[in-house]
N, C-alpha and C positions, 0 to 999 in steps of 0.2 A: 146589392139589394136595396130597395126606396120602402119604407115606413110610410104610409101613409092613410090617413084619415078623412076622407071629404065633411067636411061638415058646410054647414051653409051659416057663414058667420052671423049674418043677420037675425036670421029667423029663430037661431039658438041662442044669442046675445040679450036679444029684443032693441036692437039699435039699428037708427037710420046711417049712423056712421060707425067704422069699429076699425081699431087699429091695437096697437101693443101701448099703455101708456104707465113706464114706471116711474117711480122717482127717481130726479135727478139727483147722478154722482158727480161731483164738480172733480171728482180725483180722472176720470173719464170723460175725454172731449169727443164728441161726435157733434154735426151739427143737429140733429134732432133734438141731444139733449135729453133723450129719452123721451120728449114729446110724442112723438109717433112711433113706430117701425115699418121700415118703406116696404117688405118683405114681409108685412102681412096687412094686407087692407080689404076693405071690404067696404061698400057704399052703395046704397038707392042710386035711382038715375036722376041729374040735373043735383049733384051733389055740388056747391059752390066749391068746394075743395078741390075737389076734383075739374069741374071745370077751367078752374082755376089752373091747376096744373096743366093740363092740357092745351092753352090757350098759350102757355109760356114755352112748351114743347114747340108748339107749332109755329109761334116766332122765330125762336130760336134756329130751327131749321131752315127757317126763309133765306139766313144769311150766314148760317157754317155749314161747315162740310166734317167737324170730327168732333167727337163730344172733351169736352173742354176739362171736365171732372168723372169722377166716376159719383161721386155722390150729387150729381145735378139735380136729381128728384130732391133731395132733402133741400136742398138751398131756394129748390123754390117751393116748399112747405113753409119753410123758414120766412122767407117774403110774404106767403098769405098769412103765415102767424102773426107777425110783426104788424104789417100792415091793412086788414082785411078783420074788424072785428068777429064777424061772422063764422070766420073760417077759427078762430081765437075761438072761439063759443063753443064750435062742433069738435075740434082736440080735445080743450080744458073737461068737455061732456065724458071722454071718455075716462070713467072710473080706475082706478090707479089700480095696478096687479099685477100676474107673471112676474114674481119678483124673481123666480128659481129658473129664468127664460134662460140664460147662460148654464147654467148650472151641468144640466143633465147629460154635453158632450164632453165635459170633463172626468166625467165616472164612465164612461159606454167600456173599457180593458179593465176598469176592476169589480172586483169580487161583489155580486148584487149583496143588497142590503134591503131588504124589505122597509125595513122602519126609515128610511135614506130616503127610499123611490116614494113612499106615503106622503113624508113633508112635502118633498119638491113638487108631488103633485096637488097637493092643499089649496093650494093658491095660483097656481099656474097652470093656464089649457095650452099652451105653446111652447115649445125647446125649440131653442136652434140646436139642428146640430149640421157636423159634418160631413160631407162624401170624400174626401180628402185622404181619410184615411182604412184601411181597415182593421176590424177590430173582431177579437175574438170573441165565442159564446161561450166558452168554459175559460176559467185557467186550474191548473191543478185537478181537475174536478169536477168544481164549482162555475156555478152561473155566472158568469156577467151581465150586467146590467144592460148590453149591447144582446148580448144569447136572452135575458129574461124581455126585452121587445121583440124580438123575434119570435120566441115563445105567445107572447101575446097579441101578434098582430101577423105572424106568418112572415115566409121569406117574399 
């Protein structure tokens, strides 16, 4: 079963650029840093960012043949971050949130909590979650937090 919401990140944001931007946990390495999330982006057209990325895609293909990393996108964010103030300007723009983006596939097999599912959503329009696993809509009973999305969004 897919969960899923279309929204039009931009036009519901009110932003030229939009990504996931929380703060940084230095107990936690990725290279983004929390800076972005590559896995949820959203951009106008001739976004320097993005050009930007694309420009280093299409190098890089000129002269391999297998992707080198699995986080290649990040590292070349990471190079426009670093070096590219512009591209520095249109991250740092995006307002800090989703602090509860982890959160929500952690509880999908236990017992819903209405007052649980209310914070998490206060502050965050985004979860990751997982396909990885399955999970049930009852235990005992009772709703899961995994059964109370389905409930609200259908199978």
């Amino acid at each position: 079963m897919k969960i899923s919401r279309r929204i039009n990140i931009l036009r519901d944001f009110g932003m030229n650029y939009c990504t996931l931007r929380r703060p940084t946990n230095l107990r936690e390495y990725n290279v983004s840093l929390r800076r972005w999330c590559i896995s949820v982006q959203s951009a106008r057209p001739e976004c320097p960012l993005c050009e930007f990325v694309l420009d280093m895609w299409l190098e890089y293909w000129k002269t391999q043949r297998f992707l080198a990393d699995y986080v290649m996108t990040d590292y070349f964010f990471a190079l426009a971050y670093e070096t590219l103030p512009e591209c520095r300007r249109l991250l740092e723009a995006v307002p800090l949130g989703n602090y509860a983006y982890d959160d929500l596939q952690h509880v999908l097999a236990s017992k819903f909590n209405q007052e649980k599912f209310d914070a998490m959503n206060r502050d965050t329009q985004f979860f990751k979650l997982t396909y990885k696993r399955d999970f049930p809509k009852e235990i005992n009973g009772h709703e899961t937090f995994y059964g109370h999305l389905c409930s609200l969004y259908g199978e």
